[in-house]
C-alpha positions as semicolon CSV with decimal commas, in nm:
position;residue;x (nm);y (nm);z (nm)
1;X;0,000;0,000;0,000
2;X;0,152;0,341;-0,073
3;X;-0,016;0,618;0,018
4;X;-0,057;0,954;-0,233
5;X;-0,215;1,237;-0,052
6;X;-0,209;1,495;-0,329
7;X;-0,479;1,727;-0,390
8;X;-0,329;1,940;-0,615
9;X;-0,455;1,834;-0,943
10;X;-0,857;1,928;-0,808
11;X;-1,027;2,219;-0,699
12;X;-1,229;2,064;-0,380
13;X;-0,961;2,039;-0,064
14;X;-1,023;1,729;0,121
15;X;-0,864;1,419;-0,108
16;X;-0,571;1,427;0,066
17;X;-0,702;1,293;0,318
18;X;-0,855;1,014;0,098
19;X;-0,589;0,773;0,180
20;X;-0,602;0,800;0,569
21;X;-0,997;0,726;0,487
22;X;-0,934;0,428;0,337
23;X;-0,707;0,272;0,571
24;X;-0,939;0,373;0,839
25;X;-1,234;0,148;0,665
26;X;-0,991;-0,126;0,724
27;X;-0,829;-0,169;0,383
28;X;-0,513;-0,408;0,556
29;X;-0,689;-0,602;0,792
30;X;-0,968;-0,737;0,479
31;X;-0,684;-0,782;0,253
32;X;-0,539;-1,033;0,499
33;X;-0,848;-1,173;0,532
34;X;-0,829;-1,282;0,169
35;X;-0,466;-1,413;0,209
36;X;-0,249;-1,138;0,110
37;X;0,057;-1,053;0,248
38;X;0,013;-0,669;0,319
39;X;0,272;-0,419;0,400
40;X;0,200;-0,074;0,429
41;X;0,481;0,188;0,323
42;X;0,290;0,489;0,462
43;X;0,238;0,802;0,272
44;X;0,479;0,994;-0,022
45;X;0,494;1,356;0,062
46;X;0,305;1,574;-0,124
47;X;0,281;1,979;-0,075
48;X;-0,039;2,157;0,037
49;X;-0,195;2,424;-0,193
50;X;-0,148;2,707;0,105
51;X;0,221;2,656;0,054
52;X;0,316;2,698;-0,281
53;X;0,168;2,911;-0,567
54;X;-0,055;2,805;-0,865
55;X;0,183;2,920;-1,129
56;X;0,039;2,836;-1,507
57;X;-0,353;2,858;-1,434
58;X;-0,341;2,633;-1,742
59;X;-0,190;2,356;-1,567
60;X;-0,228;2,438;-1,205
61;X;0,086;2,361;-0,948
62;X;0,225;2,136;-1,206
63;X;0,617;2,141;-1,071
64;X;0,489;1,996;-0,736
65;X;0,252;1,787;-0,880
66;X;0,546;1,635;-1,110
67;X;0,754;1,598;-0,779
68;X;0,515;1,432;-0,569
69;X;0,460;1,160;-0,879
70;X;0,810;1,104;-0,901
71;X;0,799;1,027;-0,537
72;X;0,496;0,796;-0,581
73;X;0,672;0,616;-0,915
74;X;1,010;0,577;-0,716
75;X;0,781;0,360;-0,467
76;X;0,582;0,173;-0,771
77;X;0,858;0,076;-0,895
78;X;1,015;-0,037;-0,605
79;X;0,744;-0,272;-0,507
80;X;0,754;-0,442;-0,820
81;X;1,141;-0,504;-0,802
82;X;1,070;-0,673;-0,552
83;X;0,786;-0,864;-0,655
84;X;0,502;-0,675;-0,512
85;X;0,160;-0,598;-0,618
86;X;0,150;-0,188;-0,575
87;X;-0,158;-0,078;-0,451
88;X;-0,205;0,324;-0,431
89;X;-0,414;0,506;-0,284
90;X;-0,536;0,876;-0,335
91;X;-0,544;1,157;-0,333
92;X;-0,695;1,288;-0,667
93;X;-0,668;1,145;-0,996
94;X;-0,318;1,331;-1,090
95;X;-0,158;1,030;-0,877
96;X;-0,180;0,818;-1,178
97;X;0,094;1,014;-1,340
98;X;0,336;0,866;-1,076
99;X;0,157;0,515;-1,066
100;X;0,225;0,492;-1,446
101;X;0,544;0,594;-1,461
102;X;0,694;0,370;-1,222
103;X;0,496;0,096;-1,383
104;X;0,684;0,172;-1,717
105;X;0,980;0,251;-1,562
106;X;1,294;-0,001;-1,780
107;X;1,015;-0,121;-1,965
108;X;0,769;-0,068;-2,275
109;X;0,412;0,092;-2,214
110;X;0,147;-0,122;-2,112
111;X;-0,232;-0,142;-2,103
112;X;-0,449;0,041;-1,859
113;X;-0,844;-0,023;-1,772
114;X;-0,956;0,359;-1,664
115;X;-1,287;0,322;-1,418
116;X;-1,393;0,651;-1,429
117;X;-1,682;0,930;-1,476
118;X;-1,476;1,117;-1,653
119;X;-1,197;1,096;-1,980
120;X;-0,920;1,307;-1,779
121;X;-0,817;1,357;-2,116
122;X;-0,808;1,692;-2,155
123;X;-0,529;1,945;-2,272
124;X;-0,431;2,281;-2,080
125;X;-0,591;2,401;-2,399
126;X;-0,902;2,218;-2,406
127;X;-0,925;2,223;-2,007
128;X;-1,203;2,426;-1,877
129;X;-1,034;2,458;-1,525
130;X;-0,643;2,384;-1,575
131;X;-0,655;2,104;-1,367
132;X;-0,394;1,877;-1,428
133;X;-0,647;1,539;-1,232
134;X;-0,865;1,631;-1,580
135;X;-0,568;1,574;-1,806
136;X;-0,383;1,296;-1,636
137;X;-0,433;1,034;-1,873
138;X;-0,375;1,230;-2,173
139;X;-0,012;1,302;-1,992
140;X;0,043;0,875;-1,987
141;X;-0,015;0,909;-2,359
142;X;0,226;1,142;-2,384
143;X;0,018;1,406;-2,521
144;X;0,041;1,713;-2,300
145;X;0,433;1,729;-2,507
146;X;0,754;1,798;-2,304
147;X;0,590;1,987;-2,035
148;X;0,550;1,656;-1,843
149;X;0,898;1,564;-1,953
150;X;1,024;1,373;-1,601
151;X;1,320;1,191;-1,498
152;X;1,151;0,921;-1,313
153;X;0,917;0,817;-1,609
154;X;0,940;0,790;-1,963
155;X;0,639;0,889;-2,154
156;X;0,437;0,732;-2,326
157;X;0,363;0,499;-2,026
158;X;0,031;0,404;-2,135
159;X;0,000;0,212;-2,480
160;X;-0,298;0,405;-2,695
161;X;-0,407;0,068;-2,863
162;X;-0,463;-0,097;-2,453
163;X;-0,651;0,176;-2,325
164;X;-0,994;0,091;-2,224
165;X;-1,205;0,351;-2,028
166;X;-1,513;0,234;-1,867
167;X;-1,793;0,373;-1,650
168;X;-1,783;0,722;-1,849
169;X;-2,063;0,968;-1,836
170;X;-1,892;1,294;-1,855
171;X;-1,697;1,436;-2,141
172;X;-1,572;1,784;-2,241
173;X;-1,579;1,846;-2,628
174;X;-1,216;1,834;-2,674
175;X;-1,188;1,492;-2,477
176;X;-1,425;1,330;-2,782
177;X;-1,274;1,483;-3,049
178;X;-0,918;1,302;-2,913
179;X;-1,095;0,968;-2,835
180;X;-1,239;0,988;-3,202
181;X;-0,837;0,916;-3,284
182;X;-0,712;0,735;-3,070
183;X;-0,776;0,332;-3,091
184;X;-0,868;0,284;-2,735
185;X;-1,213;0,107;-2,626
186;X;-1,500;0,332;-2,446
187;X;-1,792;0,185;-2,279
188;X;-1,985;0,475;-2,145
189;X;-2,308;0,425;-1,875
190;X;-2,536;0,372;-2,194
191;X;-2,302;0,117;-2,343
192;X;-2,296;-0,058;-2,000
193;X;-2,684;-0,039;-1,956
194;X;-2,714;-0,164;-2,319
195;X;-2,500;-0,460;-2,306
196;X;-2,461;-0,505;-1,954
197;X;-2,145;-0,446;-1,746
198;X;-1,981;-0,846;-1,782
199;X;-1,931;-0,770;-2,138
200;X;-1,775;-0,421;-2,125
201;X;-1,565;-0,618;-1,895
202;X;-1,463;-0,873;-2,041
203;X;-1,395;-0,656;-2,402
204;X;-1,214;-0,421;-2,190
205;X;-1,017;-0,655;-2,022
206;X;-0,913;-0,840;-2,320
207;X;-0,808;-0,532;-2,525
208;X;-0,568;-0,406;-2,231
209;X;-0,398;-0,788;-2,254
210;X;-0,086;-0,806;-2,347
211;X;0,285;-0,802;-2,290
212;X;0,424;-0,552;-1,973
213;X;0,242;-0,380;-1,762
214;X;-0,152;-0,419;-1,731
215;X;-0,264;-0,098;-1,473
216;X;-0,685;-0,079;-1,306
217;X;-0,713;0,286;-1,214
218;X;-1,046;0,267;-1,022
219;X;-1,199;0,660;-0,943
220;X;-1,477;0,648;-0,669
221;X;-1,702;0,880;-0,900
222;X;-1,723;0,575;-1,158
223;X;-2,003;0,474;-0,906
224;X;-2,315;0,664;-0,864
225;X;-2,296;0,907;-0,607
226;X;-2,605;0,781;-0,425
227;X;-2,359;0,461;-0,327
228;X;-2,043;0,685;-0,283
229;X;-2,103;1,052;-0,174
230;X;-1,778;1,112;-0,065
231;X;-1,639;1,238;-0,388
232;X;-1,497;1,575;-0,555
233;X;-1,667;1,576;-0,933
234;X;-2,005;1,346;-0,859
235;X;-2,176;1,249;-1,167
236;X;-2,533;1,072;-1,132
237;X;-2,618;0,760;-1,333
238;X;-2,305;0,585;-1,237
239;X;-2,233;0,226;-1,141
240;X;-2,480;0,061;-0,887
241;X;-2,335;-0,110;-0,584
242;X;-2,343;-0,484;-0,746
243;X;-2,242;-0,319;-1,090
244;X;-1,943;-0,158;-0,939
245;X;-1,819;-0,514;-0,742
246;X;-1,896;-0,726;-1,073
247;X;-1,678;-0,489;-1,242
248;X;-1,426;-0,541;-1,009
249;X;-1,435;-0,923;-0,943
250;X;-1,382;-0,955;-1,340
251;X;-1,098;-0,791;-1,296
252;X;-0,969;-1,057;-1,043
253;X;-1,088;-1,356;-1,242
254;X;-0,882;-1,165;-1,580
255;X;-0,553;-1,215;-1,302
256;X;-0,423;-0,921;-1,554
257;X;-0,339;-0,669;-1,310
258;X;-0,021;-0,604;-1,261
259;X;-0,081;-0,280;-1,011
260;X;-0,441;-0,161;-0,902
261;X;-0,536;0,294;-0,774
262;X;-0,799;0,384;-0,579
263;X;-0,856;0,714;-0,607
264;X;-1,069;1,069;-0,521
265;X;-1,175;0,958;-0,183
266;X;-1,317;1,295;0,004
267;X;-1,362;1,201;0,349
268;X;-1,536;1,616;0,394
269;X;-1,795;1,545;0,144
270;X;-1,874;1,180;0,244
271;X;-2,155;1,041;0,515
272;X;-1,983;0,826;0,761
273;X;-1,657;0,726;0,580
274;X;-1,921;0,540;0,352
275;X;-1,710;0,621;0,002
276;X;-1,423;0,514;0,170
277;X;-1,561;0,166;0,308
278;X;-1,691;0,107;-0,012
279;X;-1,361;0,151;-0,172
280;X;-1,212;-0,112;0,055
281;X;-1,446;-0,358;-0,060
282;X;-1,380;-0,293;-0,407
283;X;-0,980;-0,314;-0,388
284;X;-1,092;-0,652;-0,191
285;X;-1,301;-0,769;-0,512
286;X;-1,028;-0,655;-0,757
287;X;-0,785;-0,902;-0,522
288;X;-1,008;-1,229;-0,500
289;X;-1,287;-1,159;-0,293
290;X;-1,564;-1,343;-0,342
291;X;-1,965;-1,407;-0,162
292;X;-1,877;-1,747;-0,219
């Protein structure tokens, strides 16, 4: 477990406490429960927004958000060296950056299943609010340029033709017009209600197969916020409880992943650490967890 407390990349303070949260729901003590060997490394630092300045209001407190995912890919890629399953937790959505880059750290790019709301694949031109959580995945590609230029990653980290995003109900304009190019598979909330969620699974989960790396970034706004409330960008008409664990526990059964995010945990905006408990049981379904 490494924790990622940043909550630079988003506009609503309270993520960074998001990992704290989760451990708090009793993330270690249910992993055990399944088996796994768990070892917790603690938390990477990360700055707070009162102590250093915005800068480029087109890609807001990017220098420390580029430091604090070098910390957090220094750790990735430590735990697998070793032979370890890295499990982060957030902190906002910018985390990935690190997660990713550690992943492809002395290797090629590999495949990613995105569980999100949201594409995060905006530009600091298309961006309507310069923050970098919204563009995160269009950085993996390698398609914010050398502004994200790093030397604890090598970019691309994510391959464009293993990129599956699932769950997605909100889109800016500039976020379709890229996904209109690029070869990666999109399953949005109609897809999934169309032809249910075990098949946007499963065709997700095959098209991220392949050699390297195989990354499950899981944001806590992919599910409804009825379900999970404690989140910074809510969009109705996600996942439903049983969706959201199927999704998960075909994850599991693909045995693909090769590192697994939780992420965008809001412990201010949540009722009773519910978004957090919830996200526990879904890092426990991703892992093996089963009814019976």
């Amino acid at each position: 477990m490494i924790g990622a407390p940043l909550d630079l990349g988003q506009g609503r303070r309270g993520v960074d406490m998001g990992p704290s949260a989760i451990r708090y729901a009793g993330l270690e003590s249910t992993l055990e429960r399944l088996g796994r060997t768990c070892v917790d490394w603690g938390n990477v630092g990360t700055p707070v927004p009162e102590a250093v300045t915005v800068g480029d209001e087109r890609l807001r407190y990017l220098p420390e958000i580029k430091l604090s995912c070098a910390h957090i890919a220094d750790r990735v890629a430590e735990a697998l060296a070793i032979g370890m399953l890295p499990l982060v937790l957030g902190g906002d959505h910018t985390v990935a950056l690190g997660t990713l880059g550690g992943l492809r750290r002395g290797g090629e790019p590999g495949g990613v299943l995105w569980i999100d709301a949201h594409g995060d694949l905006n530009t600091p031109e298309s961006s309507p609010s310069g923050n970098v959580h919204g563009m995160v995945l269009a950085a993996a590609l390698g398609l914010l340029g050398p502004v994200l230029d790093s030397d604890a990653w090598t970019l691309p980290a994510v391959d464009p033709a293993r990129l599956a995003l699932v769950g997605v109900r909100s889109l800016d304009e500039g976020e379709r017009e890229l996904l209109r190019r690029l070869d990666a598979r999109v399953y949005t909330m109609s897809d999934i209600d169309r032809i249910g969620v075990e098949r946007a699974l499963r065709e997700s989960l095959d098209h991220i197969a392949g050699p390297g790396f195989v990354h499950v970034s899981l944001d806590m706004d992919s599910v409804d916020p009825t379900v999970a409330p404690g989140v910074g960008t809510p969009v109705r008409g996600g996942f439903s409880y049983r969706e959201a664990h199927l999704a998960l526990e075909l994850v599991a059964e693909s045995q693909l992943a090769t590192a697994l995010e939780v992420v965008e945990v809001n412990p201010i905006l949540d009722r009773e650490n519910e978004t957090a408990s919830l996200a526990v049981e879904l890092v426990a379904s991703a892992l093996g967890a089963r009814i019976f």
